[in-house]
PyMOL Python script that loads the backbone (N, CA, C, O; Angstrom):
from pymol import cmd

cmd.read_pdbstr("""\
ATOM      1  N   UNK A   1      26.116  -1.751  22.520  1.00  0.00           N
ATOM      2  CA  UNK A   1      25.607  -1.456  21.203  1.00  0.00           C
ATOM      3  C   UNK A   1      25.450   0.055  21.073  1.00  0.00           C
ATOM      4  O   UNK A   1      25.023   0.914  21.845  1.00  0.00           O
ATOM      5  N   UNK A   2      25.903   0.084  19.924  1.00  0.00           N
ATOM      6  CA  UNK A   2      25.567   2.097  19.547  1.00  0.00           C
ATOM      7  C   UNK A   2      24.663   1.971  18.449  1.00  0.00           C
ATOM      8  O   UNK A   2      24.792   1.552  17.299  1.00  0.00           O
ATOM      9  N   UNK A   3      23.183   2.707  19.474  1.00  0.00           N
ATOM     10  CA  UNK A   3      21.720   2.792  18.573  1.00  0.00           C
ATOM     11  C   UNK A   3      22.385   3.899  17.521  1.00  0.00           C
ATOM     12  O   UNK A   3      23.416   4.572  17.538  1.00  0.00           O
ATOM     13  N   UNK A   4      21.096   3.721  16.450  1.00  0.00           N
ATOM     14  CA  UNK A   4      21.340   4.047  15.243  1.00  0.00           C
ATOM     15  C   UNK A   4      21.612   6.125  15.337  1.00  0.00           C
ATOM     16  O   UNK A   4      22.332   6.938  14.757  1.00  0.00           O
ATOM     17  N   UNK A   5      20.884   6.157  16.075  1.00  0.00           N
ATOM     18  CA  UNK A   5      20.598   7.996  16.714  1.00  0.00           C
ATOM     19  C   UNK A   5      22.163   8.532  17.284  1.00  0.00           C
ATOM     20  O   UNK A   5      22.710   9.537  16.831  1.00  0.00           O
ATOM     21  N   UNK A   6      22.702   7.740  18.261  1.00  0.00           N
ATOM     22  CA  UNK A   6      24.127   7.525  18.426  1.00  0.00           C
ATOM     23  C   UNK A   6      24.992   7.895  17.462  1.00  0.00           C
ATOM     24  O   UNK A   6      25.703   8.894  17.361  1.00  0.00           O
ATOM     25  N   UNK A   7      24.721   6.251  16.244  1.00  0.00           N
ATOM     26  CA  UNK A   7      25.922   6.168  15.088  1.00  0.00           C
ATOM     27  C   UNK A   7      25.619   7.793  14.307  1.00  0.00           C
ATOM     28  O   UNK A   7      26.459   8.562  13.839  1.00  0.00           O
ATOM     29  N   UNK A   8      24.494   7.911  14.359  1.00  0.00           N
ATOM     30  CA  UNK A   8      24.040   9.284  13.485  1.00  0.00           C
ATOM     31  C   UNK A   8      24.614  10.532  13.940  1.00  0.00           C
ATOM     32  O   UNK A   8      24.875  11.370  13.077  1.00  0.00           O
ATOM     33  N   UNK A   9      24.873  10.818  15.262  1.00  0.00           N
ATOM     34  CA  UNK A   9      25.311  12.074  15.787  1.00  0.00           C
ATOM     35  C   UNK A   9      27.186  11.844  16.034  1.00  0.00           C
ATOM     36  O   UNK A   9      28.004  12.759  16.126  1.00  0.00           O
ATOM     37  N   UNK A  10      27.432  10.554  16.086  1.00  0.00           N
ATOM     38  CA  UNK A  10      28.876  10.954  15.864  1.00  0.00           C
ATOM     39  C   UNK A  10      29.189  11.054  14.822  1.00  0.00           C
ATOM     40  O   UNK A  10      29.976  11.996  14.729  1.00  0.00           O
ATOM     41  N   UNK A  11      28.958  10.444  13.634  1.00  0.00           N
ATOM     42  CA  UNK A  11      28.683  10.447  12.188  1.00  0.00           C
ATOM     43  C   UNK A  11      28.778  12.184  11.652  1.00  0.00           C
ATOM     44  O   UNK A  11      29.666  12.784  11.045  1.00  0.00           O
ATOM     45  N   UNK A  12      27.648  12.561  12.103  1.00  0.00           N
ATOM     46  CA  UNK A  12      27.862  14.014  12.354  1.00  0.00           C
ATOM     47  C   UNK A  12      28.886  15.461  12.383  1.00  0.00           C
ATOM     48  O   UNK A  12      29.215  16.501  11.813  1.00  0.00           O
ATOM     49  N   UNK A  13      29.055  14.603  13.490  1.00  0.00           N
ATOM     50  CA  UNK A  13      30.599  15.354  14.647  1.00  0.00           C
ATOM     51  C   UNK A  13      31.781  14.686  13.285  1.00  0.00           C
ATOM     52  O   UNK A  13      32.342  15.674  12.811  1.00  0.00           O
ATOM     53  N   UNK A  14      32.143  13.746  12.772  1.00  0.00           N
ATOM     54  CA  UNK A  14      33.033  13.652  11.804  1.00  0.00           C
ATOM     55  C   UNK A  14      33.442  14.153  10.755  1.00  0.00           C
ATOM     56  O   UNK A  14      34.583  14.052  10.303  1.00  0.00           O
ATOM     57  N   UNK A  15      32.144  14.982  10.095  1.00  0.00           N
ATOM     58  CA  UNK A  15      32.049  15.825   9.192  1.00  0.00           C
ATOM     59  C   UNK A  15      32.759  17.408   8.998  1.00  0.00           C
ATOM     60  O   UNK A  15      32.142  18.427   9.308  1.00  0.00           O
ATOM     61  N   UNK A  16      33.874  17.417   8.546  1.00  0.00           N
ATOM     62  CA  UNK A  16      34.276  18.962   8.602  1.00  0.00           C
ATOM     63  C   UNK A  16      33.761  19.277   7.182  1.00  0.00           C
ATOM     64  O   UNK A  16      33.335  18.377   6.458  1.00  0.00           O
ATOM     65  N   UNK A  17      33.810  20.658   6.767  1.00  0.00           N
ATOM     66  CA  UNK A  17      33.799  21.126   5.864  1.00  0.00           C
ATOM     67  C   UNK A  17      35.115  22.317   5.741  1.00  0.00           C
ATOM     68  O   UNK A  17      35.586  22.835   6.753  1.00  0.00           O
ATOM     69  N   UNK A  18      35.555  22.611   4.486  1.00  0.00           N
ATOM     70  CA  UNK A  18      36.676  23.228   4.253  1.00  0.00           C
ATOM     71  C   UNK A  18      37.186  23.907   3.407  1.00  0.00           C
ATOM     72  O   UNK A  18      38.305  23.556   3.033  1.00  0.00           O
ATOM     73  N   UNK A  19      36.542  25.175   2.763  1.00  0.00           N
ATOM     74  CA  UNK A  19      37.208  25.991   1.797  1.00  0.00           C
ATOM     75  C   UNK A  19      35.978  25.281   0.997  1.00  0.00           C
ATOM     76  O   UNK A  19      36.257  25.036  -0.176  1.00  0.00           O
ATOM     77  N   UNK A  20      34.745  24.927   1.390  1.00  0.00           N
ATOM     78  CA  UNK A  20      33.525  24.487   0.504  1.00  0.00           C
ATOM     79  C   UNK A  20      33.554  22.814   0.568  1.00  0.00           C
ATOM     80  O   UNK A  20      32.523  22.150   0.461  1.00  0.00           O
ATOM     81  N   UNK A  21      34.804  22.261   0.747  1.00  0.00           N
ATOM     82  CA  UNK A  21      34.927  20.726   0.212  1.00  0.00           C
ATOM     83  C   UNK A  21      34.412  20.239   1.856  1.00  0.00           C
ATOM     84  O   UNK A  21      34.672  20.812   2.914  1.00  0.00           O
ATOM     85  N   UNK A  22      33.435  18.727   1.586  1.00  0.00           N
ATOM     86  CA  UNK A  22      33.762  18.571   3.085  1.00  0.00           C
ATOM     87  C   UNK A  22      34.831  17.102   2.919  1.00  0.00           C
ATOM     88  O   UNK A  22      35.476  16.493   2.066  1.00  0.00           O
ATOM     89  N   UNK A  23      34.521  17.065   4.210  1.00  0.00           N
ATOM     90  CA  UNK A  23      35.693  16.031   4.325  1.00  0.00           C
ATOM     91  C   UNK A  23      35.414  14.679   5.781  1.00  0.00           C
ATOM     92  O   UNK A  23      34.311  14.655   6.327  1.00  0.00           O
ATOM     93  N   UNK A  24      36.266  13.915   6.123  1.00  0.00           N
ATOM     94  CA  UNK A  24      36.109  13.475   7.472  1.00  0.00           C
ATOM     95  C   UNK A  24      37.322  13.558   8.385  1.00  0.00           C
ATOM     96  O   UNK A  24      38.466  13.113   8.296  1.00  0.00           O
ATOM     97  N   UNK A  25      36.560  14.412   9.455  1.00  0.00           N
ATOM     98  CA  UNK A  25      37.693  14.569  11.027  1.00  0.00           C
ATOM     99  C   UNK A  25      38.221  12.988  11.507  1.00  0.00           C
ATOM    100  O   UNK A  25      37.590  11.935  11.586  1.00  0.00           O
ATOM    101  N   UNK A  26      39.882  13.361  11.832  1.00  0.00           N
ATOM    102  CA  UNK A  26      40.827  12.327  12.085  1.00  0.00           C
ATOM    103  C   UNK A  26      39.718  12.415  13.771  1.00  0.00           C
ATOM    104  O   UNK A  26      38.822  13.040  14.339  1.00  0.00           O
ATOM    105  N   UNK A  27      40.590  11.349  13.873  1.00  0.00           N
ATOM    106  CA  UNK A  27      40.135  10.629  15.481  1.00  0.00           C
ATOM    107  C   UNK A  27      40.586  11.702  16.633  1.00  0.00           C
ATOM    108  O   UNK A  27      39.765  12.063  17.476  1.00  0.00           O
ATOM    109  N   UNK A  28      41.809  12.150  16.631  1.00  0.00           N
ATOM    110  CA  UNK A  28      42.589  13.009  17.270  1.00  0.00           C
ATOM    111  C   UNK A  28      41.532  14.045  17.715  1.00  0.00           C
ATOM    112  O   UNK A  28      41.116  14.222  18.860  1.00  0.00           O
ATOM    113  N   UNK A  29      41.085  14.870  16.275  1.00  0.00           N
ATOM    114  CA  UNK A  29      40.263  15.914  16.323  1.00  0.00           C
ATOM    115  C   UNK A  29      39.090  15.579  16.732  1.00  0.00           C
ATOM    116  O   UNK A  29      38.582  16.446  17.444  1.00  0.00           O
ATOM    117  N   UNK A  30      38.396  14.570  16.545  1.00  0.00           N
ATOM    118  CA  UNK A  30      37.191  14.388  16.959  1.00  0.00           C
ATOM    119  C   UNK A  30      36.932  14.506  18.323  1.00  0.00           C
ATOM    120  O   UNK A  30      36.093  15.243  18.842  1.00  0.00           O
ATOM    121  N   UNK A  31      38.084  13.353  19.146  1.00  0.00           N
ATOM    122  CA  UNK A  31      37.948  13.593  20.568  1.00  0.00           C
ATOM    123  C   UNK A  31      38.032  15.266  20.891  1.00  0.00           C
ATOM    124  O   UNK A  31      37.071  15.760  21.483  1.00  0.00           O
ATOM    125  N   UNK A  32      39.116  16.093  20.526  1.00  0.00           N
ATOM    126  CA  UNK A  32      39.231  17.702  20.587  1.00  0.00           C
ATOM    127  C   UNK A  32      37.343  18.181  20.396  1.00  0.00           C
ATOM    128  O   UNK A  32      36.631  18.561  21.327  1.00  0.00           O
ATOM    129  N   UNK A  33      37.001  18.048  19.254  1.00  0.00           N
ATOM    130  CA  UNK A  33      35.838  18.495  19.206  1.00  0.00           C
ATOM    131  C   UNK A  33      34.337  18.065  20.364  1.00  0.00           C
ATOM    132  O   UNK A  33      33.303  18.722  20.484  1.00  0.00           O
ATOM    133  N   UNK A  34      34.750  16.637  21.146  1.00  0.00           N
ATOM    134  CA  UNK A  34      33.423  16.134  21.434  1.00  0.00           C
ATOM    135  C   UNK A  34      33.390  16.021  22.859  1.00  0.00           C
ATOM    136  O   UNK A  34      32.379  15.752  23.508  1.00  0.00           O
ATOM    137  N   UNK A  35      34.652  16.259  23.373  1.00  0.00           N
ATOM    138  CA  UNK A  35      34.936  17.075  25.083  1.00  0.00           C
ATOM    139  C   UNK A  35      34.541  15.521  25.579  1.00  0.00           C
ATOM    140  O   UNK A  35      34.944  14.532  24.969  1.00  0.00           O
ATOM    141  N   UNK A  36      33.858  15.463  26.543  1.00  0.00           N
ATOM    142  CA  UNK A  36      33.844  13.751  27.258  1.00  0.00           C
ATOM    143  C   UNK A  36      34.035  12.843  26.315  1.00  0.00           C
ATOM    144  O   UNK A  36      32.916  12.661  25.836  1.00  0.00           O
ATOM    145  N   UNK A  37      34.705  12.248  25.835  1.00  0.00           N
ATOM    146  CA  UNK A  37      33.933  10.652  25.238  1.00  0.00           C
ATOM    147  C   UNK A  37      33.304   9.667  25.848  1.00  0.00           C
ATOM    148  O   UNK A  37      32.761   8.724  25.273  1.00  0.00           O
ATOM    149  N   UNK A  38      33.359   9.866  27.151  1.00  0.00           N
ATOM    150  CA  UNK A  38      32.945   8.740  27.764  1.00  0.00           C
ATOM    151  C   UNK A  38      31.049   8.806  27.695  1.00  0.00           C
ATOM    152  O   UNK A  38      30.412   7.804  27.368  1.00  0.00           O
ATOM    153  N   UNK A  39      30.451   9.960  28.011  1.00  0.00           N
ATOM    154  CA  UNK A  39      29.240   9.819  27.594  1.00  0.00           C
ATOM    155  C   UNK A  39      29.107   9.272  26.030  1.00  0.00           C
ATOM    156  O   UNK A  39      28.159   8.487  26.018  1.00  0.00           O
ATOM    157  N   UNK A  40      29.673   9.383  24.753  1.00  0.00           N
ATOM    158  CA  UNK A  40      29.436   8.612  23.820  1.00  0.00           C
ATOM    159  C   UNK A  40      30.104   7.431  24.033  1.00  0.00           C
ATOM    160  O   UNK A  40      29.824   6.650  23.124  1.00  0.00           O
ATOM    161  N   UNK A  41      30.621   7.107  24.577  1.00  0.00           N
ATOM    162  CA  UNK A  41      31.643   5.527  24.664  1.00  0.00           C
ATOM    163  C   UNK A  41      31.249   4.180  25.358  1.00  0.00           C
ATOM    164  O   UNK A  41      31.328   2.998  25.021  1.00  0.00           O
ATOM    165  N   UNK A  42      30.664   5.032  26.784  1.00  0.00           N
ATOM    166  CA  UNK A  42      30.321   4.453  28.154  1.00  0.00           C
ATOM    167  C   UNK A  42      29.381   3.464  27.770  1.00  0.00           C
ATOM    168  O   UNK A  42      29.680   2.421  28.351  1.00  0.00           O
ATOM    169  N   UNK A  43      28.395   3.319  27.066  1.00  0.00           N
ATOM    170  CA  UNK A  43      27.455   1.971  26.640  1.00  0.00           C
ATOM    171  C   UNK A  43      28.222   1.040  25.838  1.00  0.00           C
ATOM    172  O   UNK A  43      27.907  -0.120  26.106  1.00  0.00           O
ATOM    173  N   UNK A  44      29.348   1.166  24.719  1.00  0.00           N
ATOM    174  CA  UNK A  44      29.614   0.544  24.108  1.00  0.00           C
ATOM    175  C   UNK A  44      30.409   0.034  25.103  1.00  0.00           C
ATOM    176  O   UNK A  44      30.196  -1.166  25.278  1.00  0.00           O
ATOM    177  N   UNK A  45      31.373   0.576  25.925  1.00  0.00           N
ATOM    178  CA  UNK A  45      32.514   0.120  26.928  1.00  0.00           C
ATOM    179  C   UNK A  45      31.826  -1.077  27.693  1.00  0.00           C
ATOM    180  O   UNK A  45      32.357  -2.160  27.941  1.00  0.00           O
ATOM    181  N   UNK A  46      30.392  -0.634  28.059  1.00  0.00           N
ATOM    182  CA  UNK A  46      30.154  -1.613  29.196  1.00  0.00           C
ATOM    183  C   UNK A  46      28.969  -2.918  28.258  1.00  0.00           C
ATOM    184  O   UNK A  46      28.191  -3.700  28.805  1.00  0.00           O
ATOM    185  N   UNK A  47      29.134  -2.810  27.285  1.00  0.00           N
ATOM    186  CA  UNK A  47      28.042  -3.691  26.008  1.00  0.00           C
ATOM    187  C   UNK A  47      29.841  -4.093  26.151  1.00  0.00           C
ATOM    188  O   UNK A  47      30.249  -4.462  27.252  1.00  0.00           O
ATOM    189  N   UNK A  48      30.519  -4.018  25.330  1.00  0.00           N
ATOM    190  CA  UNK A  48      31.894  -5.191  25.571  1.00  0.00           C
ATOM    191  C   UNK A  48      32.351  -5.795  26.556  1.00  0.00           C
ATOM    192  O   UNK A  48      32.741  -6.962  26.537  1.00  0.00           O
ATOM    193  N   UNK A  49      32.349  -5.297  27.199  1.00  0.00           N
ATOM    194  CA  UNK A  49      32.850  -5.957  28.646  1.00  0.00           C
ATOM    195  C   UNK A  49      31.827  -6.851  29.242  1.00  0.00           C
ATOM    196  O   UNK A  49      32.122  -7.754  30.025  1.00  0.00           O
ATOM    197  N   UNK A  50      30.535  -6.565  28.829  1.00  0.00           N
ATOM    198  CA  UNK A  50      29.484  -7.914  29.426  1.00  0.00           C
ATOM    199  C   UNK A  50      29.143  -8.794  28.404  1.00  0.00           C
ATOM    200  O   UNK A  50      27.971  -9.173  28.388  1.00  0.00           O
ATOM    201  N   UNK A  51      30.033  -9.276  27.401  1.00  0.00           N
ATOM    202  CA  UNK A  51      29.727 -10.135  26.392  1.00  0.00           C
ATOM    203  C   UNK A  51      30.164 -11.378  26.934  1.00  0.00           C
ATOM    204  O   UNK A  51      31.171 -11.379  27.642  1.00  0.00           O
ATOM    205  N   UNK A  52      29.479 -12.563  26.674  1.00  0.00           N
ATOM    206  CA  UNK A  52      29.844 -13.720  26.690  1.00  0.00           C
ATOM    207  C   UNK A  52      30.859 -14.542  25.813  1.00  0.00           C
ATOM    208  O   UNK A  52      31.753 -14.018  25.150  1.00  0.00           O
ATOM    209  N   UNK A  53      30.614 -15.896  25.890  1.00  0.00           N
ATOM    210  CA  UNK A  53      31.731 -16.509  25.030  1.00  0.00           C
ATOM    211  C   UNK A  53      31.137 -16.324  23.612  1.00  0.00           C
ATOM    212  O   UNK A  53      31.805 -16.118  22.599  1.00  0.00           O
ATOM    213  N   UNK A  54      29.928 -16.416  23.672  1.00  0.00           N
ATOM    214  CA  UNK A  54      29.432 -16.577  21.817  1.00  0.00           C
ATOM    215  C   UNK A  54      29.498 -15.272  21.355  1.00  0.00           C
ATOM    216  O   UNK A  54      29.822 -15.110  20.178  1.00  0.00           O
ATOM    217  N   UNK A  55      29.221 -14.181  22.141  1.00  0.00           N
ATOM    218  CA  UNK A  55      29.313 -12.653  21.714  1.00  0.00           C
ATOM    219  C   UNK A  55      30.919 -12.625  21.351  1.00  0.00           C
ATOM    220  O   UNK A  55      31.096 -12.560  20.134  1.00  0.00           O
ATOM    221  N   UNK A  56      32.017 -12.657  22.055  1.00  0.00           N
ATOM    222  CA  UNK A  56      33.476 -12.743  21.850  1.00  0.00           C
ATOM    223  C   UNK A  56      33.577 -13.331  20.691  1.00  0.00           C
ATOM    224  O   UNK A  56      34.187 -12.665  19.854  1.00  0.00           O
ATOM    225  N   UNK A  57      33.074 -14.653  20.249  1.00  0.00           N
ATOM    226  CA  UNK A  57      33.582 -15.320  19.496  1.00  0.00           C
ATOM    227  C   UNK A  57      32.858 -14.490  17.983  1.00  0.00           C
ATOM    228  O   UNK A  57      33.479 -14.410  16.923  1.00  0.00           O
ATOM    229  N   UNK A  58      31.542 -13.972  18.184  1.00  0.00           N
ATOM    230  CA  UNK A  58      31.108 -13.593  17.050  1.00  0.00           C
ATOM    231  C   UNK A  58      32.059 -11.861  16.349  1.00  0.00           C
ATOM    232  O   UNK A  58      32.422 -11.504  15.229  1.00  0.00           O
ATOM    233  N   UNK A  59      32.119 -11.277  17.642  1.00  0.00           N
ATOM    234  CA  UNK A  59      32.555 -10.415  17.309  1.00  0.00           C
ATOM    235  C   UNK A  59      33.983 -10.791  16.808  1.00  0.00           C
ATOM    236  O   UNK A  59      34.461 -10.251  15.810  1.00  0.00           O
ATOM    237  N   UNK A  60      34.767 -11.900  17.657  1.00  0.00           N
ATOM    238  CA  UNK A  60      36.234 -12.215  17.077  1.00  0.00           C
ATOM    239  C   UNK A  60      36.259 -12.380  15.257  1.00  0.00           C
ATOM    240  O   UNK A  60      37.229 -12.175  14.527  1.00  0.00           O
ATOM    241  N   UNK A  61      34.700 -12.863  14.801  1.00  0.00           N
ATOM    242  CA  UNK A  61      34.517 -13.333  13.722  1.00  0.00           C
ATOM    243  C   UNK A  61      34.274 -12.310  12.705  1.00  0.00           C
ATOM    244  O   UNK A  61      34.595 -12.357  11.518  1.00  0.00           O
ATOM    245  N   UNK A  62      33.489 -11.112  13.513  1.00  0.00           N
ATOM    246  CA  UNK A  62      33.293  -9.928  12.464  1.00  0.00           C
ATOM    247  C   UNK A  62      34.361  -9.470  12.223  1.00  0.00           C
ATOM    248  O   UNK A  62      34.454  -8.886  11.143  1.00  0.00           O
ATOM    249  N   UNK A  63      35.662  -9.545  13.160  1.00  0.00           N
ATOM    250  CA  UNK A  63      36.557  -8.539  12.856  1.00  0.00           C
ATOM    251  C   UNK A  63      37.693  -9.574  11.549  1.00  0.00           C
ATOM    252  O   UNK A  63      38.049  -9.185  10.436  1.00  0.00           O
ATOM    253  N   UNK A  64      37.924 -10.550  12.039  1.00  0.00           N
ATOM    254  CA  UNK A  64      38.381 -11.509  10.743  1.00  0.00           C
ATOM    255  C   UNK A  64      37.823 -11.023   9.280  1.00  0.00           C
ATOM    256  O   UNK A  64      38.522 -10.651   8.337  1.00  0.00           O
ATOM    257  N   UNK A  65      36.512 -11.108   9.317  1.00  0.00           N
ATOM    258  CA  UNK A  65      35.479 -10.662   8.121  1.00  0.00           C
ATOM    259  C   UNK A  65      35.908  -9.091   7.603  1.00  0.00           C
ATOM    260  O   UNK A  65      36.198  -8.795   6.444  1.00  0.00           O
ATOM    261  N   UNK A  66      35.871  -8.132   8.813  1.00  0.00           N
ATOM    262  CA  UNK A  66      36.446  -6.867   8.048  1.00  0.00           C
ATOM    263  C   UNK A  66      37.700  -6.588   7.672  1.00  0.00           C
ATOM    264  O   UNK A  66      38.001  -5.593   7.013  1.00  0.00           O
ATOM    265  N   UNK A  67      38.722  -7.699   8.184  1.00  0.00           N
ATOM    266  CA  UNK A  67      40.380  -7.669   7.933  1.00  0.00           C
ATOM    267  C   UNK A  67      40.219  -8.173   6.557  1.00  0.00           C
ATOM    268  O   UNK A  67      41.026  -7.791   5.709  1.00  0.00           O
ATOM    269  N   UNK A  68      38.920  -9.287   6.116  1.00  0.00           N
ATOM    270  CA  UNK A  68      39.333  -9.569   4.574  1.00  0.00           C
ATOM    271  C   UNK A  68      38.467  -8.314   3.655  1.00  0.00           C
ATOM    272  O   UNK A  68      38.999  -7.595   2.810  1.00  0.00           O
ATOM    273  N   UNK A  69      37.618  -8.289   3.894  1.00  0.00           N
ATOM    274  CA  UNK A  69      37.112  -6.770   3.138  1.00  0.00           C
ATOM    275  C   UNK A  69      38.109  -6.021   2.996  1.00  0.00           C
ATOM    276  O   UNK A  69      38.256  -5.729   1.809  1.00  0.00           O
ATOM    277  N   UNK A  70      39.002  -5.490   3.782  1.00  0.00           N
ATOM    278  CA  UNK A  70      40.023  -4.395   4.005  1.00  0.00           C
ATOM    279  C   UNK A  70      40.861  -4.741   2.877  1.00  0.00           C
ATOM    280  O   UNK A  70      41.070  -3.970   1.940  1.00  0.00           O
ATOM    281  N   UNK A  71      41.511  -6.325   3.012  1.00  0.00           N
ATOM    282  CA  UNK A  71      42.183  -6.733   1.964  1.00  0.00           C
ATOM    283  C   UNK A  71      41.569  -7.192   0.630  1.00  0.00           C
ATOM    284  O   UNK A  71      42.404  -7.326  -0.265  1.00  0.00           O
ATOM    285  N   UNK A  72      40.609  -7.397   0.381  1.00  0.00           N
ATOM    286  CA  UNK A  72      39.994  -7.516  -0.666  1.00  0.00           C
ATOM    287  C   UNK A  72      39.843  -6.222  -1.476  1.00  0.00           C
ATOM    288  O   UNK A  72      40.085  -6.191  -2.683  1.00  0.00           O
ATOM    289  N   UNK A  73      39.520  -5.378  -0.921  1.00  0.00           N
ATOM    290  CA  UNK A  73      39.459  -3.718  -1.174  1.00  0.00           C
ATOM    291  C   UNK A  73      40.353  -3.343  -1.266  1.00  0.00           C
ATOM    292  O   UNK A  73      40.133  -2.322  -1.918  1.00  0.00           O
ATOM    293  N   UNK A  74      41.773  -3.399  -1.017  1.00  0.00           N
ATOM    294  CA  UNK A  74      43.166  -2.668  -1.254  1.00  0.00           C
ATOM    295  C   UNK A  74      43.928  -3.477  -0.800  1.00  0.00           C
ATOM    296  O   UNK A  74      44.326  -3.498   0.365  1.00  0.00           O
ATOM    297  N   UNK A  75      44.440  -4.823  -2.347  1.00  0.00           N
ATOM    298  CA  UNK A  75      45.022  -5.633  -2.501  1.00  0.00           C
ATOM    299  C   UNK A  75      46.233  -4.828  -2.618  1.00  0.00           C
ATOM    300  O   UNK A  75      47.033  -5.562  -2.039  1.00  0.00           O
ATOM    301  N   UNK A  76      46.665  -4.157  -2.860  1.00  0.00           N
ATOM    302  CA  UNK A  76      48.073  -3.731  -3.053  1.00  0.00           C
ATOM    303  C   UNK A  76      48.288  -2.589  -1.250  1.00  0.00           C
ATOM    304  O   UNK A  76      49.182  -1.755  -1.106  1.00  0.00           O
ATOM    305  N   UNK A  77      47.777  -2.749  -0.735  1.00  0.00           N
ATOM    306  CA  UNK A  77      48.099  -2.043   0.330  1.00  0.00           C
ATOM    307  C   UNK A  77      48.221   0.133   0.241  1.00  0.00           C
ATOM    308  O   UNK A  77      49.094   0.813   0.780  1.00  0.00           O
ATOM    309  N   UNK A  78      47.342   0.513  -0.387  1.00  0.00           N
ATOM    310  CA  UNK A  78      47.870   1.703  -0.726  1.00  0.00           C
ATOM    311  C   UNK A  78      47.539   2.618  -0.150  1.00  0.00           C
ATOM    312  O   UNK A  78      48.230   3.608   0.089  1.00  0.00           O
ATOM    313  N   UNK A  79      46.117   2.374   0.251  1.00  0.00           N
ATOM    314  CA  UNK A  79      45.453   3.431   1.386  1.00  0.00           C
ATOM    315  C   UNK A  79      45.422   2.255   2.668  1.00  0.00           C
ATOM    316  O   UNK A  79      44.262   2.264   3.081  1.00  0.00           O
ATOM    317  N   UNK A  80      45.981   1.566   3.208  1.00  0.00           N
ATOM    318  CA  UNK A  80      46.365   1.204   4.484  1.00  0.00           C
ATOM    319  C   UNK A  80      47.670  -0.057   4.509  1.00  0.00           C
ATOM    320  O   UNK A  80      47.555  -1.266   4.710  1.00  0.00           O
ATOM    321  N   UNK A  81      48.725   0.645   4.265  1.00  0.00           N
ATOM    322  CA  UNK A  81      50.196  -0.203   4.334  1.00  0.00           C
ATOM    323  C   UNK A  81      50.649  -1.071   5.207  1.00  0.00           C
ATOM    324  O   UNK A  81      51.643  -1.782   5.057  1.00  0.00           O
ATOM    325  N   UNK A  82      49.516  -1.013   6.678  1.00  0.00           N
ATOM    326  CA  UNK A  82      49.998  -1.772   7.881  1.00  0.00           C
ATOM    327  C   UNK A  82      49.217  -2.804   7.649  1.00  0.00           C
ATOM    328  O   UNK A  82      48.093  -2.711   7.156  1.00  0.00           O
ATOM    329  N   UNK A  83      50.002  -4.295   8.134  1.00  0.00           N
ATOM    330  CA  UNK A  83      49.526  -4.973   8.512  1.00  0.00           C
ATOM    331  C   UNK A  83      48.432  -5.532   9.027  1.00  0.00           C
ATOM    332  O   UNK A  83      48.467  -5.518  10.257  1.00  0.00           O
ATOM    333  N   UNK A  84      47.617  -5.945   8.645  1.00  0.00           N
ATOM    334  CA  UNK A  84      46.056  -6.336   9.722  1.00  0.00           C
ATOM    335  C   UNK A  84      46.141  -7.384  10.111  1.00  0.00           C
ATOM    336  O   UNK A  84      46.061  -8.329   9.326  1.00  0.00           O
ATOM    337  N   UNK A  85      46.319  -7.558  11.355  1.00  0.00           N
ATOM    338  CA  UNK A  85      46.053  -9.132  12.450  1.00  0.00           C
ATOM    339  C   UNK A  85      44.484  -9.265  12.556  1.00  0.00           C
ATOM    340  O   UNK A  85      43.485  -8.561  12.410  1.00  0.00           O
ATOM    341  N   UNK A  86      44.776 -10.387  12.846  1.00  0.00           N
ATOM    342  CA  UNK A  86      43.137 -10.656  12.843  1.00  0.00           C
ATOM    343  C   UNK A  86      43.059 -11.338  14.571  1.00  0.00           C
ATOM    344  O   UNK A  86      43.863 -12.159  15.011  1.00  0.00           O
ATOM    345  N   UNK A  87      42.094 -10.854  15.208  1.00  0.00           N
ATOM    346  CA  UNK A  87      42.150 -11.278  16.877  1.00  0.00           C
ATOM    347  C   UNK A  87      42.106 -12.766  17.501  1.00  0.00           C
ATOM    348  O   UNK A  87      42.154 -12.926  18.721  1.00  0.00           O
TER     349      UNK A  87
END
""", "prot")
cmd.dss("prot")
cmd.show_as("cartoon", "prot")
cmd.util.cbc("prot")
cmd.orient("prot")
């Protein structure tokens, strides 16, 4: 699990600003900017890997749930053209 103080400081780190506008840092850059990931990663890595069958299955279920949001939200595919599988 990533406590809320966590979600808040990478949240953070995502934020560029640019000629006044801000904006949000690609993934690429973020890792560039945040040097280890593994100190931000390392709890979530080892919170997945010790989940059980009902944790798997729930999370299998959240991610179904955000594949239809995704598509519910951009029925025509325009800001994300790929495909979404669901796990």
């Amino acid at each position: 699990m990533i406590w809320r103080v966590e979600q808040r400081g990478i949240g953070e780190r995502m934020i560029t600003t640019e000629e006044g506008k801000s904006g949000c840092r690609g993934y690429g850059s973020f890792l560039d900017t945040t040097g280890d990931t593994d100190t931000w990663l390392a709890p979530l890595r080892r919170d997945l890997e010790n989940l059980d069958e009902s944790g798997r299955r729930r999370l299998r279920e959240l991610q179904h749930l955000l594949v239809d949001l995704v598509e519910r939200l951009d029925p025509a595919k325009k800001i994300n053209p790929r495909e979404l599988t669901r796990a």
